[in-house]
C-alpha positions as CSV (number, residue, x, y, z in Angstrom):
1,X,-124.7,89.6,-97.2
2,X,-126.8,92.8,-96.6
3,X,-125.6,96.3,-96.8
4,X,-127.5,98.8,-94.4
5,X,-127.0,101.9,-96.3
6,X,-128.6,104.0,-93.8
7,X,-129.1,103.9,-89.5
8,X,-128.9,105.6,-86.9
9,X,-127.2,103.7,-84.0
10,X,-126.6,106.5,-82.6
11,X,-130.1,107.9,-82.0
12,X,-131.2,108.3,-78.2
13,X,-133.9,105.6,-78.8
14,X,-131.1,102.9,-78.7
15,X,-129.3,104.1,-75.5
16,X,-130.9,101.7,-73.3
17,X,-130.4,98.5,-75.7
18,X,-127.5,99.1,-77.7
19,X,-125.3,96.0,-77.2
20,X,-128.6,93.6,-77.9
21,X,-129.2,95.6,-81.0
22,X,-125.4,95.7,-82.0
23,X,-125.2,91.4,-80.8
24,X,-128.5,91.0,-83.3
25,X,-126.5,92.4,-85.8
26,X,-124.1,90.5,-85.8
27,X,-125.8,87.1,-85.7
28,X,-127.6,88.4,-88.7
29,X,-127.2,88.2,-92.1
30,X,-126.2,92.1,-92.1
31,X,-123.0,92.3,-92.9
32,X,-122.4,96.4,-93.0
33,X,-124.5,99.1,-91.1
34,X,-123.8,103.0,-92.0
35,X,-124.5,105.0,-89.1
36,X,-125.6,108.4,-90.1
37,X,-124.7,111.9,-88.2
38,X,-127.6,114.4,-87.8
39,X,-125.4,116.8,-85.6
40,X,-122.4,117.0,-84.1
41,X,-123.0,114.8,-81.2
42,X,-124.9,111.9,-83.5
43,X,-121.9,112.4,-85.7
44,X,-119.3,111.9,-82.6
45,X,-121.5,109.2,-81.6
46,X,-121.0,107.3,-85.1
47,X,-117.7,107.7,-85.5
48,X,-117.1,106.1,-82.2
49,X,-119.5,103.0,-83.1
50,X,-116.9,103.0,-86.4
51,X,-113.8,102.6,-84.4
52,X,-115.8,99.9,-81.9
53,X,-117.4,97.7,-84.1
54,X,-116.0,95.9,-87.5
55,X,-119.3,95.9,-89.5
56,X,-119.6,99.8,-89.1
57,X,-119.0,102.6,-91.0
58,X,-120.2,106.6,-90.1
59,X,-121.4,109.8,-92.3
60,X,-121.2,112.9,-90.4
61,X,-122.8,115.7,-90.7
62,X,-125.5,118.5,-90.0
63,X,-129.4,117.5,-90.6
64,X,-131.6,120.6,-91.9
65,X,-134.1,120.2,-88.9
66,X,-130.8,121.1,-87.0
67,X,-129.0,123.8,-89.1
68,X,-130.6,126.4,-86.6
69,X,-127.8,124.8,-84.4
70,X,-125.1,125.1,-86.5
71,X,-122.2,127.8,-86.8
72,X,-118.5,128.0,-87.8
73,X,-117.4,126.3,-84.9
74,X,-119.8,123.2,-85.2
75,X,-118.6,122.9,-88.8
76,X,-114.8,122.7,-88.2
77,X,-116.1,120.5,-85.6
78,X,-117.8,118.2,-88.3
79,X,-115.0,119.1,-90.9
80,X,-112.6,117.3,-88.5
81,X,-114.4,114.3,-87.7
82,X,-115.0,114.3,-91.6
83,X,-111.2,113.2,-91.9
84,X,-111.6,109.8,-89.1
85,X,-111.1,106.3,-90.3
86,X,-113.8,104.9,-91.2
87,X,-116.3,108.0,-91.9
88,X,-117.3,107.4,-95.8
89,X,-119.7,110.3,-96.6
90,X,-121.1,113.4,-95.1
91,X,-124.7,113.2,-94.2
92,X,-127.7,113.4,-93.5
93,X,-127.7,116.9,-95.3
94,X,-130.4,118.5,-97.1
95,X,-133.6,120.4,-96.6
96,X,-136.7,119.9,-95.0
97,X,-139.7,122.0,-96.2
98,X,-142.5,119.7,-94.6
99,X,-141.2,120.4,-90.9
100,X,-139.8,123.5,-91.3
101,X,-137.6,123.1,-87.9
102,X,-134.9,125.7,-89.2
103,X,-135.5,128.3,-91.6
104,X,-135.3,127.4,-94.8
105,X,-132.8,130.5,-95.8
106,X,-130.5,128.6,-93.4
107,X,-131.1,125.5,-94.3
108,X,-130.2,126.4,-97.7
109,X,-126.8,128.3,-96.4
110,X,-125.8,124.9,-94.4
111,X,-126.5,122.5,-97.1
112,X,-124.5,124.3,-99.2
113,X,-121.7,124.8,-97.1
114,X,-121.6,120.7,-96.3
115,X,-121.5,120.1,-100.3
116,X,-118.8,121.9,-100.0
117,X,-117.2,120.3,-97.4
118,X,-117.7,117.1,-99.3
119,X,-115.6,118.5,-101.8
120,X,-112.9,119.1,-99.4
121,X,-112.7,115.8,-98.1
122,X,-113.6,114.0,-100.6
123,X,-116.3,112.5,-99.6
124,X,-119.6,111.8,-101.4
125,X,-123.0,112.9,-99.8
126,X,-126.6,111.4,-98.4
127,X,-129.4,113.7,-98.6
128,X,-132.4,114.1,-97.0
129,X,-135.2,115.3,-98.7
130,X,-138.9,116.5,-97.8
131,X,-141.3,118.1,-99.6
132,X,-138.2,120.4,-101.2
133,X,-137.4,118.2,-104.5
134,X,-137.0,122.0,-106.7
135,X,-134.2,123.3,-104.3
136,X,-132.4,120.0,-103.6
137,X,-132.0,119.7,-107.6
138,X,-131.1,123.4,-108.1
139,X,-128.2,123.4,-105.3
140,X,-127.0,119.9,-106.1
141,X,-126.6,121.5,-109.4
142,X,-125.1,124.7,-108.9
143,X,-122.7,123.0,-105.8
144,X,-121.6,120.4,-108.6
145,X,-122.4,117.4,-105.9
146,X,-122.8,115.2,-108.6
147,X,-118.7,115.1,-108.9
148,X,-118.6,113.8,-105.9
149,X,-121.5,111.2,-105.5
150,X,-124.8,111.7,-104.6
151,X,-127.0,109.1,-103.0
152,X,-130.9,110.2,-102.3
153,X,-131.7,108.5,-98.7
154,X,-135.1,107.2,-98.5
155,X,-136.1,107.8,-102.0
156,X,-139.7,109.0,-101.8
157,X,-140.2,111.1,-105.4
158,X,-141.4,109.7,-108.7
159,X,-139.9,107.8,-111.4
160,X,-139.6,110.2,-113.6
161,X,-137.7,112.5,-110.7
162,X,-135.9,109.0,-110.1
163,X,-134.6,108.9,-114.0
164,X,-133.6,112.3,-113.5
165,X,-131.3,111.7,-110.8
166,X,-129.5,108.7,-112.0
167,X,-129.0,110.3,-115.2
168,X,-127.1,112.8,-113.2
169,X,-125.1,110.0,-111.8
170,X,-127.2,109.6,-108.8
171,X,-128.1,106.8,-106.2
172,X,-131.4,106.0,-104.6
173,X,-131.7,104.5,-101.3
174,X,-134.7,102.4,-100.7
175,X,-136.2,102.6,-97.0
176,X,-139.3,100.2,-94.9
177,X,-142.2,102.4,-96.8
178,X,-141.7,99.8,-100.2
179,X,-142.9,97.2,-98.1
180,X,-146.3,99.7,-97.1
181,X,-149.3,98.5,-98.7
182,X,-150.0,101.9,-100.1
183,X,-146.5,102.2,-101.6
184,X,-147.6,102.6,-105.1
185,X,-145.5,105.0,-106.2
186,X,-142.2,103.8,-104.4
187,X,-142.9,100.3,-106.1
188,X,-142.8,101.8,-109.7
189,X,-139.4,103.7,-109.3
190,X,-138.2,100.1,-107.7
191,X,-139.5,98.4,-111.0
192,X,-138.5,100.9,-113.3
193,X,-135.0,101.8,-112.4
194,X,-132.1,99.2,-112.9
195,X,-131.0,97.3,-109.5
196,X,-127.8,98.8,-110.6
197,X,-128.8,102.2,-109.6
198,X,-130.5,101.2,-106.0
199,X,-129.2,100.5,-102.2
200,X,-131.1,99.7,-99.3
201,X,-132.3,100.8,-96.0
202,X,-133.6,101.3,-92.3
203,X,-133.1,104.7,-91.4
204,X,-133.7,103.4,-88.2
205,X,-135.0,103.6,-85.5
206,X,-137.1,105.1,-88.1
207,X,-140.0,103.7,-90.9
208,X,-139.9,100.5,-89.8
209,X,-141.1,97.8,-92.2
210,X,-143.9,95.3,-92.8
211,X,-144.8,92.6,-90.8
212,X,-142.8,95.6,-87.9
213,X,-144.5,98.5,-88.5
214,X,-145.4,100.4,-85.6
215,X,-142.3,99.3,-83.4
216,X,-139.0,100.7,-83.2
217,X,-137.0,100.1,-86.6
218,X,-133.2,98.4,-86.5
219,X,-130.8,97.7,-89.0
220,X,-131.6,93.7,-89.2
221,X,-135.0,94.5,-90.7
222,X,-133.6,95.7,-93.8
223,X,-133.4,92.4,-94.8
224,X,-137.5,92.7,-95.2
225,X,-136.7,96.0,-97.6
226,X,-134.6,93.7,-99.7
227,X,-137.2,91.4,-100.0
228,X,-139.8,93.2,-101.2
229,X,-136.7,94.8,-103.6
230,X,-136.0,91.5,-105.0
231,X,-140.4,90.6,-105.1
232,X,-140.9,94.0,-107.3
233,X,-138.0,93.0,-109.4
234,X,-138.9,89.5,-110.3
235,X,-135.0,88.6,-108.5
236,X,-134.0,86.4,-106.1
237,X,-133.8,87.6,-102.2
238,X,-130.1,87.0,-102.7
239,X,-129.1,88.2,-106.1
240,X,-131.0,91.7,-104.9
241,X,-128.4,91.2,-101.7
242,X,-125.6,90.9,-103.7
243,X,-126.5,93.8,-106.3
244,X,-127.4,96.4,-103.3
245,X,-124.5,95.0,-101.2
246,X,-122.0,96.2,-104.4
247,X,-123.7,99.1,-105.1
248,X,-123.5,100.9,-101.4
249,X,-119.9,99.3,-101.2
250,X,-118.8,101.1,-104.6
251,X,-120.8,104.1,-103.8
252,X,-119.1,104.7,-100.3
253,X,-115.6,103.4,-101.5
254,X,-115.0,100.5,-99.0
255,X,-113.1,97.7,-100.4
């Protein structure tokens, strides 16, 4: 019923717990978790949970905070992995200009070089973006990403940055900060852009959602972030289910 566009099963945080979080799952109403490679041993790490477990599907690929990391051999490495069953994008790619963890003349070199990967394969992309909304536009551009799908993980820009993106054929994820009580901004790119247009999201163990906040995130909480989806849009909890549920299945190409 509910399509987890966005987790990280793989992270460190879930070592300890893995097969309670994986048995919540699936005694859940989630039907569909896509676990999301920062590096090459997150992206190992999520192709294995693809192979192990039905309701799982991986992106691979190489984080900006982690490009410092990265060289020809890590990206035949991820190139290879790219071409598993199961792995449906490449991801999370991007920049980060609020951190600042690599610099951002690599960061710019690596994201490119993944878009281009992505072409290769055949495979359509997640991006993170922070504080860098000029450069992600210009390179998604100029890299002609939007050929082969583009979906903007935890959407945190404006509406009228929102409009531009899906008139370039874009997708918006929406992660736990909708549900924040200071979310004003996130709730008028929710109302304003057609259901059609949006998926949904944990990005946990990360942004965990109202009434959770504070406590490690997991995937069965986005059921709160299509909640609050379906309050802002005046829907039903399950017609927003079924609407996001299409749109991540279309966008990643799983039948």
């Amino acid at each position: 019923m509910l399509f987890d566009s966005h987790s990280h099963l793989n992270s460190e945080r879930y070592e300890d717990d893995l097969q309670e979080i994986i048995k919540r799952i699936e005694d859940s109403k989630l039907s569909y978790v896509m676990d999301v490679g920062y590096d090459l041993a997150s992206s190992l790490s999520a192709v294995k949970h693809a192979a192990e477990f039905d309701f799982c599907y991986a992106a691979v690929g190489c984080h900006p905070h982690d490009t410092k990391d990265m060289d020809e051999d890590v990206y035949y490495l991820l190139k290879g992995l790219s071409q598993k069953p199961k792995v449906k994008a490449i991801g999370e790619i991007g920049l980060d200009y609020y951190h600042d963890h690599s610099e951002r003349d690599v960061q710019q070199y690596w994201f490119r070089r993944q878009i281009q990967l992505a072409h290769e394969v055949k495979l359509p992309i997640i991006i993170h973006d922070r504080d860098a909304h000029g450069d992600i536009l210009k390179i998604l551009k100029e890299e002609r990403a939007f050929e082969r799908g583009v979906l903007m993980h935890c959407f945190s820009g404006s509406v009228e940055l929102a409009h531009q993106y899906i008139k370039l054929g874009a997708k918006l994820s929406i992660a736990g900060p909708v549900t924040f009580k200071n979310a004003h901004k996130l709730v008028d790119v929710v109302r304003e852009i057609p259901i059609s247009e949006l998926l949904i999201e944990t990005d946990a163990p990360y942004l965990t959602p109202e009434p959770h906040r504070g406590k490690r995130n997991e995937p069965i909480y986005v059921e709160y972030v299509c909640r609050k989806v379906a309050e802002i849009k005046g829907i039903s909890f399950e017609e927003a289910a079924k609407a996001t549920m299409k749109n991540a299945k279309e966008f990643f190409h799983i039948d």
